[in-house]
C-alpha positions as CSV (number, residue, x, y, z in Angstrom):
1,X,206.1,-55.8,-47.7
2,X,206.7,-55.7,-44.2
3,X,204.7,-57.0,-41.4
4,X,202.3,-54.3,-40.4
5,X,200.5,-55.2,-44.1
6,X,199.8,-58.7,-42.9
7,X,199.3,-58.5,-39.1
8,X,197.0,-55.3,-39.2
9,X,198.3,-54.7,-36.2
10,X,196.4,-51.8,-33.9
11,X,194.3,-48.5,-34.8
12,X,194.4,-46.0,-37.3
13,X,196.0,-43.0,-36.0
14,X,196.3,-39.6,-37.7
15,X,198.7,-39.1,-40.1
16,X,201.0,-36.4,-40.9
17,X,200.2,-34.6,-44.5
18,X,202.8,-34.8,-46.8
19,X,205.0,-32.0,-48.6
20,X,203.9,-31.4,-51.6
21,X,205.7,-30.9,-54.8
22,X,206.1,-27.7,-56.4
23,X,206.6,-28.4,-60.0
24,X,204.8,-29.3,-63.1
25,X,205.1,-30.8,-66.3
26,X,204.6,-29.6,-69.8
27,X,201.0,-31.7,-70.5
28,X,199.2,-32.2,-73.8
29,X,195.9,-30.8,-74.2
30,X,194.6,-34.1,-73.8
31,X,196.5,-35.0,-70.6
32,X,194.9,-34.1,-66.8
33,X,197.4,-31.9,-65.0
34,X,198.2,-33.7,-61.6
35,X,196.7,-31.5,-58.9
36,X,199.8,-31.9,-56.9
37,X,201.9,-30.1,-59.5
38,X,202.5,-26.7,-59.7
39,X,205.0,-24.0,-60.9
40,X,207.4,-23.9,-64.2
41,X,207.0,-27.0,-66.1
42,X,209.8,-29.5,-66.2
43,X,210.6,-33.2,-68.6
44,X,208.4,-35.6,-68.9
45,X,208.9,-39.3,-69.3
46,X,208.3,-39.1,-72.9
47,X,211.3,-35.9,-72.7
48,X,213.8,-38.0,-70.8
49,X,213.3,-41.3,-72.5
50,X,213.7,-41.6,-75.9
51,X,212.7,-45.0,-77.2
52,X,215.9,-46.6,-78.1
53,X,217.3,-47.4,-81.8
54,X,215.3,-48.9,-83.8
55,X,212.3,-49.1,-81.7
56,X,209.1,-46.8,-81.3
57,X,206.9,-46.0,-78.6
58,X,204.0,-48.5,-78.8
59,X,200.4,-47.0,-79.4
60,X,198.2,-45.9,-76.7
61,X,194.3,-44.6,-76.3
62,X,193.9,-40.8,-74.9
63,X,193.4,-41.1,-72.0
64,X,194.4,-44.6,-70.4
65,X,196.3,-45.6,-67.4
66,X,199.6,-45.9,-69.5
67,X,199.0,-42.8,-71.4
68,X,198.6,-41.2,-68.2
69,X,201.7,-42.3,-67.0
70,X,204.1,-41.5,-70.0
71,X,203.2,-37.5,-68.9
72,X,204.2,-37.8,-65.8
73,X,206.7,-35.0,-64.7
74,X,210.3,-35.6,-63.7
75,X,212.5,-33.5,-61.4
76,X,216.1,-32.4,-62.7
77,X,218.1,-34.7,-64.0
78,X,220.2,-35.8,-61.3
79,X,218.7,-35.6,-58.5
80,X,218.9,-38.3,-55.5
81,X,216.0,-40.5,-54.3
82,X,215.3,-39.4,-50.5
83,X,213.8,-41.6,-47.9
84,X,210.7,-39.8,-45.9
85,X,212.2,-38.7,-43.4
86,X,214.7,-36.4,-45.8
87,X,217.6,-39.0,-45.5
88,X,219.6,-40.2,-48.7
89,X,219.2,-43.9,-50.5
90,X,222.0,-45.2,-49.5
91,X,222.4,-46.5,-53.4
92,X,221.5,-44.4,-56.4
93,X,223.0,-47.0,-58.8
94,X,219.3,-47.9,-59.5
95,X,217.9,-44.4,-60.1
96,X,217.5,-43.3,-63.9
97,X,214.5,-40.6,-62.6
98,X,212.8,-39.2,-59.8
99,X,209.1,-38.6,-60.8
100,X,208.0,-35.7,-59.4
101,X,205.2,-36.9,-56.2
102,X,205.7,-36.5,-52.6
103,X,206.8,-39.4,-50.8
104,X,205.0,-38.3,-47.4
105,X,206.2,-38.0,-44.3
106,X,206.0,-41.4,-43.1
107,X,207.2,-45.0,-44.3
108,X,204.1,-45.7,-46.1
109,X,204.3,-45.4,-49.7
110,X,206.6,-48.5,-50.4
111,X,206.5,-50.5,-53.4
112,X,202.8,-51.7,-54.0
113,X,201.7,-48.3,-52.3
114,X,203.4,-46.6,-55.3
115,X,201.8,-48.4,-57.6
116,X,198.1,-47.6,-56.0
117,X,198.8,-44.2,-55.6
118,X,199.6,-43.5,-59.4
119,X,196.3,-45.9,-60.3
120,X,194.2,-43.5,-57.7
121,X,195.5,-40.2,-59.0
122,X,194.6,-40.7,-62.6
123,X,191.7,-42.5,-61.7
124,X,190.7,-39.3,-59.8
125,X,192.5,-36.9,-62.5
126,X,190.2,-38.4,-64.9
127,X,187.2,-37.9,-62.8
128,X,186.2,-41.3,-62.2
129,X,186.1,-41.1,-58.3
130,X,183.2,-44.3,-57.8
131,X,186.4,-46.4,-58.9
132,X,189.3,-45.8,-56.5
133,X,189.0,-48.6,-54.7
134,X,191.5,-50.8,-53.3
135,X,191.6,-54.2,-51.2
136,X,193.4,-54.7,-47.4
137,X,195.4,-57.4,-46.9
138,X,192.3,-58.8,-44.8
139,X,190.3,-59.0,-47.7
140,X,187.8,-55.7,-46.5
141,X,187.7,-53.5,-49.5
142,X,187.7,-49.7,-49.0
143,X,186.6,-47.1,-51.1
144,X,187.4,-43.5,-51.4
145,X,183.7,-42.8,-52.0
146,X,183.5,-45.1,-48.4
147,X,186.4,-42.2,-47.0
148,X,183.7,-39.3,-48.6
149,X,180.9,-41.0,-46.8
150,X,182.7,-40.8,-43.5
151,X,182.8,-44.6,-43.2
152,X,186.4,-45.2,-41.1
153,X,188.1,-48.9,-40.2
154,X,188.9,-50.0,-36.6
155,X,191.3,-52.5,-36.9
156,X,191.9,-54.9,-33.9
157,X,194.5,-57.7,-34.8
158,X,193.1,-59.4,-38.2
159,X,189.7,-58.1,-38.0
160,X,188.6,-54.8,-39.2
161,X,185.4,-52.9,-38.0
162,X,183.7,-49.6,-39.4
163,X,182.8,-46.4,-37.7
164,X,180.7,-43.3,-39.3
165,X,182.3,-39.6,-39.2
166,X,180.2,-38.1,-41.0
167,X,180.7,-37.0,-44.6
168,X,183.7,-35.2,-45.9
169,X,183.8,-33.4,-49.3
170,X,186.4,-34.4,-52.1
171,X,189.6,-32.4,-51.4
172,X,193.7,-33.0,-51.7
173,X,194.1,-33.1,-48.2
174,X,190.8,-35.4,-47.6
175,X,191.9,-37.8,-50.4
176,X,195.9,-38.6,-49.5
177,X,194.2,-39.1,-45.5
178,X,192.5,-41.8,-47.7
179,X,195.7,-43.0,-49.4
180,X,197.7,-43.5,-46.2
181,X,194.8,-45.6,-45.0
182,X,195.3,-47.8,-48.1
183,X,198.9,-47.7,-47.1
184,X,199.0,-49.1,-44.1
185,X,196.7,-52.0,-44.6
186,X,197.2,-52.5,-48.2
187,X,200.3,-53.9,-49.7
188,X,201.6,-56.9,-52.2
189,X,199.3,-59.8,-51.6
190,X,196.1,-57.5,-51.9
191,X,197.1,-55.7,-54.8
192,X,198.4,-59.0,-56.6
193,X,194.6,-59.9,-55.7
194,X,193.1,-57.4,-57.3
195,X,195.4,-57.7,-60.4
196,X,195.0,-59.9,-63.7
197,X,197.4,-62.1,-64.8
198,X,198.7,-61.6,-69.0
199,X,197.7,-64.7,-70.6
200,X,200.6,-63.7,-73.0
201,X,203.7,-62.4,-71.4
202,X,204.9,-60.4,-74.9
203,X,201.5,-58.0,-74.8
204,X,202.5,-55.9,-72.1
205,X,201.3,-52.3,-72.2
206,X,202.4,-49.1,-70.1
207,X,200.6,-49.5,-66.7
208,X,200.9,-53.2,-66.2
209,X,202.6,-54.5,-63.4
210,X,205.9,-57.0,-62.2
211,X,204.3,-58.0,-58.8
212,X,205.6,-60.6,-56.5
213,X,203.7,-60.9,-53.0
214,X,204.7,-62.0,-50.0
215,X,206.5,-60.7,-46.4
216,X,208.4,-58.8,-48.2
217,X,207.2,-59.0,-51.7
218,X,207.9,-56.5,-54.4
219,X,206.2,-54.8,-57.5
220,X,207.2,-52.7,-60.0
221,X,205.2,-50.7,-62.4
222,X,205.6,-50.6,-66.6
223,X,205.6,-46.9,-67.1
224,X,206.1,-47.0,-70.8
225,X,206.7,-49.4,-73.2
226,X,208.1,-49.6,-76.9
227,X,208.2,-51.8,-80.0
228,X,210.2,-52.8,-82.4
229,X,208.2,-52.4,-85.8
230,X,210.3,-55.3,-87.7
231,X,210.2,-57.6,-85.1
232,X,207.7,-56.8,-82.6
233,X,209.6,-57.3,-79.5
234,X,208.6,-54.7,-77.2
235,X,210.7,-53.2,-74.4
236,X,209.6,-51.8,-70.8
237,X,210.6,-48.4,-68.5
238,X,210.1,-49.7,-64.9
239,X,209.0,-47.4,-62.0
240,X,209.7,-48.5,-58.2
241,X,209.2,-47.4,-54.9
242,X,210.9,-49.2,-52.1
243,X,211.9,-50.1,-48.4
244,X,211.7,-47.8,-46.8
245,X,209.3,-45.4,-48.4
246,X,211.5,-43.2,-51.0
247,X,210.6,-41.4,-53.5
248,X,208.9,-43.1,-56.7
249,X,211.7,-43.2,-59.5
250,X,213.0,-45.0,-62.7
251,X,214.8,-47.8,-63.0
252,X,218.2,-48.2,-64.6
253,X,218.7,-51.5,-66.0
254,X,221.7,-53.5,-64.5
255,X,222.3,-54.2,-68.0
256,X,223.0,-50.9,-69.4
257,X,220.0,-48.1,-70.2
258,X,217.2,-48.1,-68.4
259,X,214.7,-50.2,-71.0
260,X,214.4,-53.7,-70.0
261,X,213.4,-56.6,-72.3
262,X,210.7,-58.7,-70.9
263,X,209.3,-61.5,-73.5
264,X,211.9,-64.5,-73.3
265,X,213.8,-63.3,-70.3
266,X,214.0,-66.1,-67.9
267,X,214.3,-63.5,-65.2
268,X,214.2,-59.7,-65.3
269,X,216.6,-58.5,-63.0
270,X,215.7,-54.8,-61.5
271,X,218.3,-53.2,-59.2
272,X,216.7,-54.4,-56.3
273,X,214.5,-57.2,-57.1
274,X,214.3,-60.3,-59.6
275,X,211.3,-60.8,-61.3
276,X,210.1,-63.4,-63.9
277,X,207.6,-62.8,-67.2
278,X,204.8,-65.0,-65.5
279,X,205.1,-62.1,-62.5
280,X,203.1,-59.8,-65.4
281,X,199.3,-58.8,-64.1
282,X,197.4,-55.9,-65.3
283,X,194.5,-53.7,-63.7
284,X,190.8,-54.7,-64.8
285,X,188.7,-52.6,-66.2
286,X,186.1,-52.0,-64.9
């Protein structure tokens, strides 16, 4: 990611809100509808991606991270990634899907911020506020119950100090101020930190993780996965945001498709990024 992760460079200023989307997706009873989302439902993941011949969609529990993610809506079919400030990718070659989330309207949500902000949303779809928490690159972990409390960083150079603002009650707004906290001092190396590595690079499960830190570093996010019943071999949908922020989409796969094989690939090669199997972590449970 790029240098403001690292340096923690200045104060935290106000930040703009962000547009919000204005569509939905059809959702199983079991499924927490995205706050974000509302209006006349549209795909899903599971509706646009079919898992390919011969394959099925692996098993997941109600409820999970990666069940979580295989609802999540898409907008039409067709439609360009946009930077945040309204501008065009420059390539769409990449794009199989744009999920349907704002991207804000400032170059914060990049690749690693993608990732926490879909692991913060169903953490706090699913009601479990006391763990959205998230690391800066400093180390200094910050909690959205710390944001609630009214407990604010100063940052000066590397070191971060905390102020008090007194309490604030759980709300949309209240909770993405919190997110583009995380944004700005958050990125690759403290969200590689906070992930576990797979001891075995063929168990992957939707909401794992192709990280690579570093200035920049990338990561990309297992969105669904399936499996082969005969042979086992399982098969990955990848979700990425990028430089600058842009909205969160699907990957195609260079390859052809847009499911990528993982176990025995020396490399997996993304439109915009090369990863390798032992770049695989996964979030703990806690």
């Amino acid at each position: 990611m790029i240098s403001r992760r690292f340096l923690l460079a200045g104060t935290i200023a106000t930040l703009p809100m962000a547009a919000w989307s204005h569509t939905t997706a059809a959702q199983s009873a079991e499924w927490p509808a995205p706050e974000w989302l509302a209006g006349p439902a549209l795909d899903t993941l599971v509706d646009r991606f079919p898992a390919p011949a011969g394959f099925q969609r692996l098993s997941t529990t109600s409820n999970t991270f990666g069940e979580w993610l295989r609802q999540l809506p898409l907008r039409p079919a067709g439609e360009p990634v946009r930077l945040y400030d309204g501008r065009l990718k420059p390539d769409q070659s990449g794009v199989a899907a744009v999920i349907d989330i704002d991207v804000g309207r400032t170059n914060l949500q990049q690749c690693a911020d993608a990732i926490i902000r879909l692991r913060a949303e169903y953490l706090r779809a699913t009601k479990r506020l006391s763990e959205i928490a998230f690391h800066f690159t400093s180390g200094d972990l910050y909690a959205y119950a710390d944001w609630l409390a009214g407990r604010r960083p100063l940052v000066q150079g590397n070191m971060v100090s905390w102020t008090s603002v007194g309490p604030k009650t759980d709300t949309r707004r209240g909770f993405r101020s919190w997110l583009d906290i995380i944004f700005t001092y958050a990125g690759s190396v403290s969200l590689q930190r906070e992930l576990v590595q797979l001891r075995d690079p063929s168990a992957f499960e939707p909401g794992d993780v192709l990280i690579q830190p570093g200035m920049p570093g990338h990561a990309v996010l297992i969105v669904d996965v399936v499996v082969n019943p005969g042979t086992g071999e399982r098969r990955a949908l990848l979700l990425q945001s990028f430089m600058p922020a842009q909205n969160i989409h699907v990957l195609n796969n260079p390859g052809g498709g847009a499911w990528y094989r993982i176990t025995g690939e020396k490399e997996i090669v993304t439109p915009e990024w090369t990863f390798a199997p032992a770049d695989l972590r996964r979030f703990p449970e806690r």
